[in-house]
N, C-alpha and C positions, 0 to 999 in steps of 0.2 A: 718669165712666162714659159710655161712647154709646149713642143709642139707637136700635132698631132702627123699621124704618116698622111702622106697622100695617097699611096695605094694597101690597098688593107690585105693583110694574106690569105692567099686564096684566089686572089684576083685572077681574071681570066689572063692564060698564058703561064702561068705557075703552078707547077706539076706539084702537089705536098706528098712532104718526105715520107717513105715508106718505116711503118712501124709495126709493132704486135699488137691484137687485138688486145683489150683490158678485159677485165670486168670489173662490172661499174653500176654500184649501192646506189637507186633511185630513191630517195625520200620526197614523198608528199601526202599531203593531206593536210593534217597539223590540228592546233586547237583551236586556230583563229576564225575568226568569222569569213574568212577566205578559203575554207576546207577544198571546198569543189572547186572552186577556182587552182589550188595547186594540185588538187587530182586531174585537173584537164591537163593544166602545164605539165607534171609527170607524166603523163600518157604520149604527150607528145613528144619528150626527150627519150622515151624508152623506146619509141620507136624511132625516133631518130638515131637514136646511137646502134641500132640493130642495124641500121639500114647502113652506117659507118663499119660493120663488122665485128662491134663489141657485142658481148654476154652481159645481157643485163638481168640484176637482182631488182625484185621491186622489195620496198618496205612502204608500206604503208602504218601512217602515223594517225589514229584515229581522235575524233571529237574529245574522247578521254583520256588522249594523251599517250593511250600505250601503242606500242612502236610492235609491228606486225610482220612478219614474214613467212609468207605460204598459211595465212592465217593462224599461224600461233604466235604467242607473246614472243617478246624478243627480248635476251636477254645479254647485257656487254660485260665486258670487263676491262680495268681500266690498261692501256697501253699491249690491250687483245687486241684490237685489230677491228673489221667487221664487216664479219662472215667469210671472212679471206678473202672481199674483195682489194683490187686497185686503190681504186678512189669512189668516192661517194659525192653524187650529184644530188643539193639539199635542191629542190628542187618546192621551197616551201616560200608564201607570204605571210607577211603580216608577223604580232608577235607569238612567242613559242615556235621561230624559227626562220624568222629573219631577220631577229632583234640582237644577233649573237649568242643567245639561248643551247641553240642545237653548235652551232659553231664551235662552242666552249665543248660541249661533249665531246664532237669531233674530235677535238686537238686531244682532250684526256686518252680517246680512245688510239690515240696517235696512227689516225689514218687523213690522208691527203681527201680535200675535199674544193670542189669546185667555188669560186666564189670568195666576195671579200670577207675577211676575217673577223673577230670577234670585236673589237673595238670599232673596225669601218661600219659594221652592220649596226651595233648600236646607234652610231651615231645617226645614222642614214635614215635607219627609219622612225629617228624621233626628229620631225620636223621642225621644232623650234631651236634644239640643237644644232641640228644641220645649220640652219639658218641665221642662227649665232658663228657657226665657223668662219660659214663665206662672209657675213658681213665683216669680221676680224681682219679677214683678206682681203677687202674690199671690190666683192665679185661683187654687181651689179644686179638687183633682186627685187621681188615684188615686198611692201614695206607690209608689218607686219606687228602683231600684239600675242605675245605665249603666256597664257593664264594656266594656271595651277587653280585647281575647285579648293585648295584651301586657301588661297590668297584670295577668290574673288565671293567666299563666303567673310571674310575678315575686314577685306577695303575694298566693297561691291560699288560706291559710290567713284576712287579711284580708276578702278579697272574699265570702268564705262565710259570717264572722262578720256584714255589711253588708244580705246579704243572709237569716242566718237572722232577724234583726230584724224584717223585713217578716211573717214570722208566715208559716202555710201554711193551702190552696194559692198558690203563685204562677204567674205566667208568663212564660212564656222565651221571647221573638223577639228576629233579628234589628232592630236599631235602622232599617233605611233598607230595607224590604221594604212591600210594601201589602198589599193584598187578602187578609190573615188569614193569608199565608204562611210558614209556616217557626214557628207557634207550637206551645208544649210546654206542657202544664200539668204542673206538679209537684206531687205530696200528698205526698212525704218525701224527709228533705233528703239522702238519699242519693245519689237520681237529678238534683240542681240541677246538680253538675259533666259530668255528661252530658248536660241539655240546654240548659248554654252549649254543651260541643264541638259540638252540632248546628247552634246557631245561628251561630257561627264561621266555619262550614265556606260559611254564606251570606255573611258580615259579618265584618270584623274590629271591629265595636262591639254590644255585645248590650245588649237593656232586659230589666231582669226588673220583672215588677211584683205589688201584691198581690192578692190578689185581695177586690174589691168587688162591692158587694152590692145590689138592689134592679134596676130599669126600664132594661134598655140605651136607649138615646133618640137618633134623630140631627134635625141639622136644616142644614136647607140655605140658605146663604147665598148674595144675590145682591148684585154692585156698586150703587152708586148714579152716575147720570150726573153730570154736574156743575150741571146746574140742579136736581136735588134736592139735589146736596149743598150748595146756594145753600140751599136752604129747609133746612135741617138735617138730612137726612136721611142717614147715615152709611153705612147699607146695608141691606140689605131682610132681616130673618128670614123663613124659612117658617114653615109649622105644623109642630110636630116631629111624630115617628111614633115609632112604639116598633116595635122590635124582638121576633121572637116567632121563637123556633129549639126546637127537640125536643134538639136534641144537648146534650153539659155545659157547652160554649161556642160564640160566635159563630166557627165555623173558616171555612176556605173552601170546605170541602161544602157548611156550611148556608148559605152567600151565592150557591154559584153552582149549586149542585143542583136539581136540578124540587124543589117544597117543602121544601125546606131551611129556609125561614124564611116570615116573613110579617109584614107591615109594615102595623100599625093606624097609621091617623090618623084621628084627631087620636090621640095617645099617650096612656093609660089613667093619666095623671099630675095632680096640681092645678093650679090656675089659678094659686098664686103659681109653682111649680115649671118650669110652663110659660112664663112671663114670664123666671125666671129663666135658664132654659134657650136662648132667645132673645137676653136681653140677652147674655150669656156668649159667645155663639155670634160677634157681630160685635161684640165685643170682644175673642174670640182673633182674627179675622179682619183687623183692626183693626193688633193690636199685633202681629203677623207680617207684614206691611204686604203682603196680600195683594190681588190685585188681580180683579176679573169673578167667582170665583165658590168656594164652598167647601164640604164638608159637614163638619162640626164633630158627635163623638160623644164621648155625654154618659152618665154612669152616674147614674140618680136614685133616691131611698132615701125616701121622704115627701117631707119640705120640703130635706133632702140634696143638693143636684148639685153631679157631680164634671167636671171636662172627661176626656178620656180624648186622643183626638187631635184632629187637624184636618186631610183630605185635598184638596189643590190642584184635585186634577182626580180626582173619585170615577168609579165606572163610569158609565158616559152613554148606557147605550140607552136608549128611550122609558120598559121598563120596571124600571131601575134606580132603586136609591132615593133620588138625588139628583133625576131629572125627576119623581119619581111624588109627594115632598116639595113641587117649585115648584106642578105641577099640580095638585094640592090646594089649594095657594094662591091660584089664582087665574093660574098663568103656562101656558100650552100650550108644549106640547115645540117643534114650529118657533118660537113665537115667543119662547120660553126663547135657544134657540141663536142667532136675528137678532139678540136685545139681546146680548150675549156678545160680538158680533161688534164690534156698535156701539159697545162698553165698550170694546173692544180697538183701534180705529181712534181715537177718543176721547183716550185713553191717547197713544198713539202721537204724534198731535200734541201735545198738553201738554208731553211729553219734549222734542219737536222745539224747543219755544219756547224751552228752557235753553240756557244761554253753558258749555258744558263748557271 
């Protein structure tokens, strides 16, 4: 097992090392049903990294896919570069762009870019995959049924027998969707066949899952440079937070609504629970071989924790729960996004140094 630092960098008392400003390819928007959601989150890293002292480029990536700069098309070339920025902050959800999609361009376009790489991203935000690793590994997780809409048009009688096992209520999303979209909970199993067709209708792969009990809990992962990870440092946990919503689950009202939810830290959990929850967290991070940064959600029950997911690139305005996790920890949102950057240009040479 790895383990996570106990002081995260940045902490108070630790002066960060003086560097040159970048400049630094903001992408968002995207084709996902998350569009305005990663145009909030790019707006808030573009001003965060301004406020860090870098030159930011925006690119906006529209509904239709094409990729915009100062509103004309935008056009790359392969191992050009782009725009003769630094590094490039995807700063996108969901898929066509947090699926490994844009990642892969990236790397053709052989510029360093924030965030885990093409294969981690895949994996990450296909939920049943994900969820097929850690059980391999045998991380501890809420139990679960991944339907494909060709298997449960084939053996629909099967798939329901698979699924009434998990006991009720359940839940019904889309396998490869973020930000709490497209979920159905079910209390009888009548309505399970209707709210696969809904999730279908987004995904030809759906997760149902059971439903679990006790402390939603997230926690936010940061990389480690390579002179800590000289000193053994693997990668940095936060302090978790716990989640606090009014509604019967965490949906996407209660994440993106005026008080929808509300986010204690330190999380109302125990000392062992919170260790564990920690370690867990850069050990999904870890064995998804993810790269700069992650928020890992956690279901805790007493001494209980379950993993639930792990998001590549969570929402990222200043006050989302992935910066308002680091900054409790000890990291400030510009100087959150500068090390991110610096993980990412890091990275970037490392790779460089390999005989492909």
């Amino acid at each position: 097992m790895t383990r996570a630092a106990d002081t995260l960098p940045g902490a108070p008392g630790e002066a960060p090392a003086a560097a040159e400003p970048l400049t630094v390819a903001v992408l968002a928007g995207g084709r996902s049903s998350e569009h305005d959601v990663s145009l909030s989150s790019g707006g808030g890293v573009r001003e965060g990294l301004r406020d860090a002292g870098h030159e930011v480029v925006w690119v906006e990536i529209g509904r239709d896919g094409v990729w915009r700069c100062g509103g004309q098309p935008l056009s790359v070339t392969p191992a050009g570069g782009l725009l003769g920025v630094d590094v490039a902050f995807p700063v996108l959800h969901g898929p066509f762009g947090e699926d490994g999609t844009v990642q892969g361009l990236l790397e053709t376009l052989d510029v360093a870019y924030v965030g885990a790489g093409v294969a981690a991203s895949a994996v990450c935000l296909d939920k049943v995959l994900f969820k097929e690793l850690m059980s391999a590994l045998g991380v501890p997780q809420v139990d679960y049924v991944g339907v494909r809409a060709e298997r449960f048009r084939r053996a629909r009688a099967q798939v329901l027998a698979e699924i009434a096992a998990l006991g009720l209520p359940v839940f019904v999303k889309p396998a490869h969707l973020g930000s709490s979209m497209g979920i159905v909970k079910v209390s009888a199993s009548e309505h399970v066949a209707d709210a696969l067709g809904e999730a279908f209708a987004h995904d030809g792969l759906a997760i149902v899952e059971a439903m679990a009990y006790g402390t939603e809990v997230e926690c936010g992962v940061l990389g480690a440079l390579a002179s800590e990870r000289d000193a053994g440092e693997a990668a940095h946990a936060s302090e978790p937070g716990e989640i606090v919503f009014s509604g019967e689950f965490y949906d996407f009202g209660a994440k993106y609504s005026p008080g929808g939810m509300e986010l204690k830290i330190p999380a109302r959990i125990s000392a062992s629970a919170r260790e564990q929850v920690r370690r867990l967290a850069v050990d999904a991070f870890l064995a998804a071989g993810c790269d700069g940064l992650a928020r890992v959600d956690f279901f805790v029950d007493g001494e209980r924790v379950l993993v639930n997911e792990l998001n590549t690139m969570p929402g990222f305005t200043p006050t989302s729960v992935y910066a308002k996790l680091l900054g409790a920890s000890g990291v400030p949102y510009p100087q959150l996004l500068d090390r991110l950057c610096r993980l990412a240009l890091e990275r970037h040479e490392e790779r460089r140094a390999y005989s492909y």
